[in-house]
C-alpha positions in Angstrom: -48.4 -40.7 35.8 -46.5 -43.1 33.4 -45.5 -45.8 35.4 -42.6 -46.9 33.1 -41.3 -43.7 32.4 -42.0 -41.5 36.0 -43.5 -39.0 34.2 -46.9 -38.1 33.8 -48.9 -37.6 30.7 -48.4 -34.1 29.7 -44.5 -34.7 30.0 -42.4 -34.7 27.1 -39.4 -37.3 26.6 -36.8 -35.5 25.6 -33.2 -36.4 24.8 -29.7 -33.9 25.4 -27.1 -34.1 22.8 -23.7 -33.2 23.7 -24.0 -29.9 21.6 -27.1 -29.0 23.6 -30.1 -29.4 21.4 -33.0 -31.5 22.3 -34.4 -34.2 20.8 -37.6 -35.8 21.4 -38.2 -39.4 21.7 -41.2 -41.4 21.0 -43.2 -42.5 24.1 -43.2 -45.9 25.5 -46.2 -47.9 25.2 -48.5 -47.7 27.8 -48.4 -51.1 28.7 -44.6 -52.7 28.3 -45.8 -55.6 30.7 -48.3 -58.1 28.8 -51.7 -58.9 31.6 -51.1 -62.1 30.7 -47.5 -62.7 32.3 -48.4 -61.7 36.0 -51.4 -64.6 35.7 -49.8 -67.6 34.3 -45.4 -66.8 34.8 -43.6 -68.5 37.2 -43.1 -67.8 40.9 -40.4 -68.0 43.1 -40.9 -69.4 46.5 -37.9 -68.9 49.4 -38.1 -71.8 51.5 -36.5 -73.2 54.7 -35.2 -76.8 55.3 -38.2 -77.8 57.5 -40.1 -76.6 54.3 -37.8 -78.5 52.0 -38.4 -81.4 53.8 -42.0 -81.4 53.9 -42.4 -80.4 50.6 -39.8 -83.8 49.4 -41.2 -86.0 51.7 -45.3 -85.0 50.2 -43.8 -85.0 46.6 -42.6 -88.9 47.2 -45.8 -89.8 48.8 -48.2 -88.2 46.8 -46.2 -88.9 43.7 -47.1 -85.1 42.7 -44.5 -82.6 42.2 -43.3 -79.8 44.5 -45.3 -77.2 42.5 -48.3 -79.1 42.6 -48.0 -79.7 46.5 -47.7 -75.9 46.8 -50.4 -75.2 44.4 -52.7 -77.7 46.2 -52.1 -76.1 49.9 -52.4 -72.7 48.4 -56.1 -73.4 46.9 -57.1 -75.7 49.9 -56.0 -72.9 52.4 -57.9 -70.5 50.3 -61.1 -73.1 50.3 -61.0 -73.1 54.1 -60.7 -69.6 54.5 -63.6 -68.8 52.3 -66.0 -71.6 54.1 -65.1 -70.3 57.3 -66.3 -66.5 56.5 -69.5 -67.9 55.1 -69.9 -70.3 58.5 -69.7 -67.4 60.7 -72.0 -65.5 57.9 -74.8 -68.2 58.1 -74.4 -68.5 61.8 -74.7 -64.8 62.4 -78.2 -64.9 60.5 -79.4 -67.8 62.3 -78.9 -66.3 65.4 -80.5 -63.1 64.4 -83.7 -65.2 63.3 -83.6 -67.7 65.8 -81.9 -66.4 68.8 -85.3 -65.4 70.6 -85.8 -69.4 70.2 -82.5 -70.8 71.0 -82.3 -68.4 74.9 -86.0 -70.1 75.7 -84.4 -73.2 74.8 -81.7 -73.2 77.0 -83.7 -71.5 79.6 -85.3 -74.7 80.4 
């Protein structure tokens, strides 16, 4: 299925004329979007006025701009998120090698 077109491959674009004869067209290139756009374009972000304030009051603080306060919380979130996974990764195989260890331990 052609994504830009809604038609699948063996389709044929096709154009009417008023006098009813067909004309094909040429296809669109498979890929009208460059890769490169949808990693390094722009972004919008909807915000609130509790937001708005936040984000002003960290811009004139930090002397950073709005973007980069955005930017920063988005990779710091994604930091945290990824060291908590591997906590409760390393915990869960200490447990499984130790826990035998750690119940006589607290036995006593």
């Amino acid at each position: 299925m052609c994504a830009y077109c809604a038609l699948d491959d063996s389709s044929v674009l096709v154009s009417t004329l008023s006098d009813s004869s067909v004309l094909p067209l040429r296809r669109a290139p498979r890929r009208l979007i460059p890769k490169w756009y949808h990693r390094e374009m722009a972004l919008t972000v909807r915000t609130d006025p509790a937001l708005e304030e936040a984000l002003t009051a960290l811009s004139e603080v930090e002397g950073a701009s709005r973007q980069e306060i955005i930017r920063r919380a988005v990779l710091d979130r994604f930091e945290r998120s990824g060291h908590s996974a591997r906590v409760a990764e390393s915990t869960n195989r200490m447990v499984e090698r130790w826990g035998d260890v750690l119940e006589r331990l607290g036995a006593e």
